[in-house]
Structure formats: structure tokens, C-alpha cells
C-alpha positions as CSV (number, residue, x, y, z in Angstrom):
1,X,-23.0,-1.9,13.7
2,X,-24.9,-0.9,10.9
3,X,-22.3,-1.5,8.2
4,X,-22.1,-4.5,6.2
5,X,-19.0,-7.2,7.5
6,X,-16.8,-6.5,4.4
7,X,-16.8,-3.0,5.2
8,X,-15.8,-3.4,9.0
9,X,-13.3,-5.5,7.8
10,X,-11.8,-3.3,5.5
11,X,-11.6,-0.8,8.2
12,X,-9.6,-3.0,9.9
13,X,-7.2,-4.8,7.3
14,X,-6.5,-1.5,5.2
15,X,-5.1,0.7,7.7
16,X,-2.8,-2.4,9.0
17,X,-1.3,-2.7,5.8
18,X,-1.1,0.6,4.7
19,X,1.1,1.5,8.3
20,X,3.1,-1.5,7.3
21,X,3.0,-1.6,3.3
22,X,4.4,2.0,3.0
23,X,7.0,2.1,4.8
24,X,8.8,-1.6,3.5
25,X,8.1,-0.2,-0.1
26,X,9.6,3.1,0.5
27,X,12.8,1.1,2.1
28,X,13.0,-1.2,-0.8
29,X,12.6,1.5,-3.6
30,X,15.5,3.4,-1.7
31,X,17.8,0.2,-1.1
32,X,17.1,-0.8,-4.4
33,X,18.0,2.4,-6.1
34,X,21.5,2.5,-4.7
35,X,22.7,-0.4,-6.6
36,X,24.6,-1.4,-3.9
37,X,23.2,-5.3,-4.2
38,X,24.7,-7.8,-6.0
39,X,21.6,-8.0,-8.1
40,X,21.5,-7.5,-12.2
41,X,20.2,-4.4,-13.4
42,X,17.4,-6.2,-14.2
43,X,16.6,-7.7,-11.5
44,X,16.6,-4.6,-9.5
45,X,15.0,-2.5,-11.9
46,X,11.8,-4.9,-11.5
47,X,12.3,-5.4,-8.0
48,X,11.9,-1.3,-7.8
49,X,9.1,-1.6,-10.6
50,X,7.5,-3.8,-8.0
51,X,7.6,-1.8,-4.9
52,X,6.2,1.1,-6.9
53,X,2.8,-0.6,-8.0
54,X,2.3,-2.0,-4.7
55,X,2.8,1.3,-3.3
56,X,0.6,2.8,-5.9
57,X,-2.1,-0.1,-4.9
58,X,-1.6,0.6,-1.2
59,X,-1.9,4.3,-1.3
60,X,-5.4,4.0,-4.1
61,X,-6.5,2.1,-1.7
62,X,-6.3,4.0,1.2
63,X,-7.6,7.0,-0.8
64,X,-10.9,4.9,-1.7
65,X,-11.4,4.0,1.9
66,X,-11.1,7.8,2.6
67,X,-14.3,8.3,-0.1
68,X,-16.5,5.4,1.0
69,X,-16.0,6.0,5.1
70,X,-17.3,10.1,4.6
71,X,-21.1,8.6,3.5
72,X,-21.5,6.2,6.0
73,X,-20.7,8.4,8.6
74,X,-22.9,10.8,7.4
75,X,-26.1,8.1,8.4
């Protein structure tokens, strides 16, 4: 318990919504990208625009907790 409270949460709250954020994204970009909604062109296109940055977040993300768990496990 030697880690401060925004850390233990983080351990908590990223992997949750990394094991859910993923896998909606990757549903949405694919949905999306068959054009088979009755959406505009635009629309989708930012829709799909949308779902990559939050996938890009989500996966950073995950990737940082990676790098600041390795020293702190190390004490």
C-alpha cells in the first residue's frame, strides 16, 4: 500500500476501460467504414475520425501505465 491513491486508482480504472474501450472502437471504426448507415459521408467520416483518437488515447494510455507500474514494482 505504498503507492499513492491516484495511482491505485489508475490501476483499476485503466485496464476497465481499456478491455471495454477497445473493442467498441474497433466495432465502430469497422461498422462505420462499410457505409452501410444511413449517415452523410460526413458524418461518418468524423464518427470514424472519433473512434480512432479515442483508440489512440486508450491504447497511449495503457502504454504509460505499462512504463510507470515497471519502477514501482521495482521498490
Amino acid at each position: 500500500m505504498g503507492q499513492p491513491v491516484i495511482i491505485q486508482v489508475e490501476n483499476i480504472c485503466y485496464p476497465i476501460l481499456a478491455i471495454v474501450g477497445v473493442p467498441a472502437n474497433l466495432v465502430t471504426i469497422i461498422i462505420l467504414s462499410r457505409e452501410i448507415c444511413d449517415l452523410s459521408k460526413c458524418v461518418t467520416r468524423y464518427f470514424v475520425a472519433m473512434a480512432v483518437a479515442d483508440l489512440s488515447v486508450l491504447l497511449q494510455c495503457e502504454n504509460n501505465m505499462q512504463v510507470v507500474e515497471s519502477p514501482l514494482t521495482k521498490v
